[in-house]
Structures are given as structure tokens and as C-alpha cells.
N, C-alpha and C positions, 0 to 999 in steps of 0.2 A: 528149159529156158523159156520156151512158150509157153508156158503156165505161168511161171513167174509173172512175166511180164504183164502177164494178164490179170493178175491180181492187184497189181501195182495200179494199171488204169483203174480196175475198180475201187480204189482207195478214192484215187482220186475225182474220180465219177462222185463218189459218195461224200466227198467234204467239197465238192462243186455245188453239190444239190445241198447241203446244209447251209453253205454260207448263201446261196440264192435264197432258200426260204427262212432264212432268222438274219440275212445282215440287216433289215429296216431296225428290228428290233433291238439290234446288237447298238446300233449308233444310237437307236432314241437312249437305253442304258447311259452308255456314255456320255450321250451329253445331261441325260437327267445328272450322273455323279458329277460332272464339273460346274454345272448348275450348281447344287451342291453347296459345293466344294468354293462356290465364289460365291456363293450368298453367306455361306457363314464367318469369310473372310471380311466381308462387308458388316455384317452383323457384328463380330468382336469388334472392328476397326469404329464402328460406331458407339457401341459399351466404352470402348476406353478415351475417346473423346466424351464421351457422356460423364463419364469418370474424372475427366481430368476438369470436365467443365465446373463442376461440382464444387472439386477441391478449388475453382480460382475463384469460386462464387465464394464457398466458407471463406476465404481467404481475404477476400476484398469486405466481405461482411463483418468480419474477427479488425480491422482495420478500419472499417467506416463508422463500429461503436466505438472501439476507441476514442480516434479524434472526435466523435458526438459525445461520449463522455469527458473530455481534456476540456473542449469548450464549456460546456456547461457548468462544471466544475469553479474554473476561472473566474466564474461570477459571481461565483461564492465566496471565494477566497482574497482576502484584504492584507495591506500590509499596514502590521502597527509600529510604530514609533513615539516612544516617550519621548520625555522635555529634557532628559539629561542628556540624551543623544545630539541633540540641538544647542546644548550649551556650550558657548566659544570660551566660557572662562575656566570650563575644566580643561584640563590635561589630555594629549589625544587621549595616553592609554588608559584612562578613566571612563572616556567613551566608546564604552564593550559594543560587539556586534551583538551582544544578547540585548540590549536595547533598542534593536532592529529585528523583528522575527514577521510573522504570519500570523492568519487569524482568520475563522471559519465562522460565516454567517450561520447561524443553526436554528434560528429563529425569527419568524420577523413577524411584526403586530402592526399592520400600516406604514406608518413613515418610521418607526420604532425597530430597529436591529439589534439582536444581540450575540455579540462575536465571543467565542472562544478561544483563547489561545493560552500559553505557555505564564505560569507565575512568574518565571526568570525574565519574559519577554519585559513585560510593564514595572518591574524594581518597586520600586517606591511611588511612582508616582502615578496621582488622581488621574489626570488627562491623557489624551493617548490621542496622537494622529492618527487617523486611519484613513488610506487613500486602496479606492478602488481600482478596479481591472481597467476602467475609461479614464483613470487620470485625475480623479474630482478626489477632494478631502473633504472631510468633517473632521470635526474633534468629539473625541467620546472618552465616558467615563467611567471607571474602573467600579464595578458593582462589587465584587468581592475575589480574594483570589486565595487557596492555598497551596502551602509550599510544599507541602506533604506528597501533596496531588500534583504539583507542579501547575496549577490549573487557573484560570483566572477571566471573570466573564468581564467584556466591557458593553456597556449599550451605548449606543448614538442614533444620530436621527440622520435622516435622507428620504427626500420624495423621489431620487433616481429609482427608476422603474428597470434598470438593468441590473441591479444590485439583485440577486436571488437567495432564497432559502435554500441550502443545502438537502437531496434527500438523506432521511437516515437510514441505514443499515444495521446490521445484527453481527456484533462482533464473538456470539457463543456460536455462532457458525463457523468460524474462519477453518481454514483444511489447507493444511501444510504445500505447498509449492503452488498454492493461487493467483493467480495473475492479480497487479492492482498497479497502483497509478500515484504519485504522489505529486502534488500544488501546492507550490508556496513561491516563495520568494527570496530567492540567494542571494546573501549580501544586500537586501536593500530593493528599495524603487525602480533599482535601474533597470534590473533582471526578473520584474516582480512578474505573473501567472509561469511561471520556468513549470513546464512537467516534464517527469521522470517518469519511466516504466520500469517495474519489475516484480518479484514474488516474496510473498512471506515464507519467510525462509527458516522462520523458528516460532512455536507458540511456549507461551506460560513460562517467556523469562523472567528473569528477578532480577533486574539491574542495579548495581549500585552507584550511588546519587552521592556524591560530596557537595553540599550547599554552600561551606565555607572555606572552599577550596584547600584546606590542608591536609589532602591526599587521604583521608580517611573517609571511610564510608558514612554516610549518616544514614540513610536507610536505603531500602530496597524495593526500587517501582516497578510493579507489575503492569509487563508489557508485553507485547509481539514484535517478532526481529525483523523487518524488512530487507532487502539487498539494493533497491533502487537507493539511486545517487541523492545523498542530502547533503548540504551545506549549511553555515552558519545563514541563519535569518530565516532559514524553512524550518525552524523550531515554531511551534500553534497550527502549519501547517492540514492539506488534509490529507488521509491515506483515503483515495476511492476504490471499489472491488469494481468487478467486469460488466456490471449493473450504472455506476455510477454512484454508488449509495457511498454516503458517510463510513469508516468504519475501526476509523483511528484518529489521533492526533499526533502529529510528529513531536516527540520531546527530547529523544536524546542522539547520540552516534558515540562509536569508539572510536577516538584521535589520536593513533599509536601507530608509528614508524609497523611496514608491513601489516597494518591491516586495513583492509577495504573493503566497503558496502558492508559496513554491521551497523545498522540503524534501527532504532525502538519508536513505536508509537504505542499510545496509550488508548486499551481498547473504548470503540464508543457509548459500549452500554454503561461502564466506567464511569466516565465521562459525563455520560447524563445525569448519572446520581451525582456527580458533585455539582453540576453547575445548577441543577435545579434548589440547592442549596446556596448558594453562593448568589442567586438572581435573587433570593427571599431573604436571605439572612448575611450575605455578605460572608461570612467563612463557616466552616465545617467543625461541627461540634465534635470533638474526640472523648470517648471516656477520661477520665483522669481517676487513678487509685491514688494519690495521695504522695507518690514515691519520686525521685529522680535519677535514674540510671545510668551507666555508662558502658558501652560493648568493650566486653574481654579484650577483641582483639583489636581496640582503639588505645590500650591502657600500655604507657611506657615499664620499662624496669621498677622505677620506685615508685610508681603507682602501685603495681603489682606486689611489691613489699610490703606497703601502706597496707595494704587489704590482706596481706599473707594469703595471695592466691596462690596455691601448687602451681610448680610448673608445669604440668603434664595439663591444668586446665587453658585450652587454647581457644574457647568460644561460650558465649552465653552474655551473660551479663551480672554486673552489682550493682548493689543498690547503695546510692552515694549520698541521696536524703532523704528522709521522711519528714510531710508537711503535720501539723497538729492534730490533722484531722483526719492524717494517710492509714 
């Protein structure tokens, strides 16, 4: 039992004399790991406010071009109105909202503008009000327009120094779900610089156009699909990308019971080949072969007889006259 016992103190004899000569050493450890251990807590906690600061900066930046693009934009953008709009001796419903639309400065030469907008917008007539984002009109006039194109340039004059040239952009760029921005004017004066946000949401559609409104197609305008909100009178309008650049012109929507945000604008580079035609020559020269057609699938029962088309043919076209010279 005296031996035991004696071993026991020497245990302890021996982890007395260890913790004497290594406890300094033991707490500097310690506290170097909670050192550590609270600088690196401090260190993440500082990454991820670093982190989130970042995201509020993109954030407030992704929203401060924006609104510096909506603005700038607005300057650009006029609302046109023709003289049949204005006339009290037609019938309201003769007085279409398509002779209230929008209209995009795309060039200016001094006091000299030349706006773009919609062939449907200006109908027939020479003169065209055009009143700016501050409220001031002029009258301008119809350089040339086609229907084809739906396209139609007006120049007018104005020394207002707030009036701006639009930049242009590159519509063989556009990339499926891009952000962009649409300005015009819904309904009219009342609602005119209105912007919309949203994304192209289709490229290299083929829309079909009835010009005389008897539910048939007359041809097929190549476009891109947009989903921001359009309304009648944001027809000439402009489509901007996240730049602020030009890069469409609003021309059409689909107006059918459940469907929403299916809007077409027509691309800009498009665009520029017609109107640079249209400033010099007033309309767009189209080949002509001699011939007069009509689509297959425009052609009643006894048209179809007339021509003894098979039934099984459901598309193409016939040829309904040849000129002398066709």
C-alpha cells in the first residue's frame, strides 16, 4: 500500500512540474487559436458585407442606367398626328388611334429633323403634327412612306435645342432574353414619353400584316418579339437595348382574348435601309416580274375551282395576270 501510494504522488509530482514549466506556453497557444479563430470570423463577416456591398452597387448601377437611358431616350421620341385625327366632320369611328402613333428622331442636320415612324401611323396625309417630350409642336412633312415596310419618314424643323438625335444601335446583335426598354406614346399626348421595360423574347419572327383588314394576310414583316407593355399609339415608337442605342421600331402586337405581351418591332439596321430610301426618293423601288398573284391560302372555294387547284394544295400561290411585258 506504501508503494502505491507513492507512485501516485510521483504522478503527481510529475504533471505539477509539467504544467509549472509549459502553462506560459500552453495559454499563449490558446489564446494565439482564439486569435485565430476571431480574426477569421471577422475577416468572412467582412467578405460578405464586401459581398453584399457589391451586389447593392451592381444593383443601384443596373437602375441608375436605366432611368439615364428612359430619359435620354424621351428626347428622342415625338408623338405624330395626322389632320384626319383632328377632323370634327368625320365619324368618331373613322378617327383610328392608328392616326395617333410615335415617332423617333434618327437624324438631325441643324434645325432639320427627320423622324421615323409607322406607314399606318400618317394614312394619307402630307402634314403630320409632331409635338415634343416639352410640349412645343411643329408641323412636318411626309417624305416618303412604305407599306410594305410599314415605314414612313417625316422631316420638320425646330431650333428647340432639347429635341435629340437618337443613338443607333446594331439590331444583327440582338440575343434572345436581353433587356430593353420601350418609348412612345399610348393613346396619344396625354400619356406621351410612357416607358416600358422588358426582354426580346423572340428573334426572326414573320409576322402576318392584313393592310385591308379582311382577316387575311397580305404579307409577312420581319421582326423581333418583344414582351414589354405596348399600346395603340406606341406604333413608330422606340425599342432601346441596355446601352440606350436605337434598335427597333415598334409596329405591331397580337390583340386576342388570352394573349399578353406579344409585341414586334422592326429591326434597326432594316430600318435604315428603308428610310435612307424614302429621305431621297420618297418610296422603295421593288422588282416587278410583270405578273399579279394571289396566296393559296387567301383563295375561296370557287376561286379554287376557277383555277382547278387540287385540294391537297394548301399554300403557294397563282398567277392571276400577266402584264404585256411580264
Amino acid at each position: 500500500m506504501n508503494k502505491g501510494r507513492a507512485t501516485n504522488n510521483n504522478y503527481s509530482d510529475i504533471l505539477k512540474k509539467f504544467w509549472m514549466m509549459y502553462w506560459p506556453k500552453l495559454v499563449i497557444l490558446m489564446g494565439i487559436i482564439i486569435l485565430i479563430v476571431i480574426l477569421n470570423a471577422i475577416f468572412n463577416n467582412v467578405n460578405k458585407n464586401d459581398r453584399m456591398n457589391d451586389n447593392n452597387d451592381a444593383d443601384a448601377q443596373k437602375y441608375t442606367t436605366t432611368m439615364k437611358n428612359a430619359n435620354n431616350t424621351v428626347k428622342s421620341v415625338v408623338t405624330v398626328e395626322n389632320e384626319t385625327s383632328k377632323d370634327s366632320t368625320l365619324p368618331k369611328d373613322k378617327a383610328s388611334q392608328d392616326e395617333v402613333g410615335s415617332g423617333v428622331v434618327y437624324k438631325k442636320s441643324g434645325d432639320t429633323l427627320y423622324i421615323v415612324t409607322n406607314a399606318h401611323v400618317v394614312g394619307d396625309k402630307e402634314n403630320q403634327k409632331i409635338t415634343f417630350s416639352n410640349n412645343k409642336s411643329v408641323v412636318g412633312k411626309v417624305l416618303g412612306k412604305d407599306k410594305w415596310s410599314d415605314l414612313a419618314v417625316v422631316k420638320a424643323t425646330s431650333s428647340d435645342s432639347s429635341v435629340k438625335e437618337i443613338a443607333i444601335g446594331d439590331s444583327n446583335n440582338l440575343v434572345l432574353g436581353e433587356p430593353i426598354l420601350v418609348v412612345g406614346n399610348p393613346l396619344g399626348v396625354d400619356f406621351k414619353g410612357t416607358v416600358t421595360e422588358g426582354i426580346i423574347s423572340g428573334l426572326n419572327r414573320n409576322v402576318p400584316i392584313d393592310f385591308d383588314k379582311d382577316n387575311k394576310y397580305d404579307m409577312l414583316m420581319k421582326a423581333f418579339q418583344i414582351d414589354a407593355s405596348v399600346n395603340p399609339g406606341n406604333s413608330g415608337g422606340a425599342v432601346v437595348n441596355r446601352e440606350g442605342k436605337l434598335i427597333g421600331v415598334v409596329a405591331a402586337k397580337i390583340s386576342m382574348p388570352n394573349v399578353e405581351n406579344m409585341s414586334f418591332a422592326i429591326p434597326v439596321n432594316e430600318v435604315q435601309k428603308i428610310v435612307k430610301d424614302l429621305e431621297t426618293k420618297g418610296k422603295i423601288d421593288y422588282p416587278d416580274v410583270g405578273v399579279k398573284m394571289k396566296n393559296i391560302a387567301s383563295l375561296n372555294s370557287f376561286e379554287r375551282q376557277a383555277v382547278k387547284l387540287p385540294g391537297k394544295v394548301k399554300n403557294g400561290v397563282v398567277v392571276d395576270q400577266v402584264d404585256n411585258n411580264g
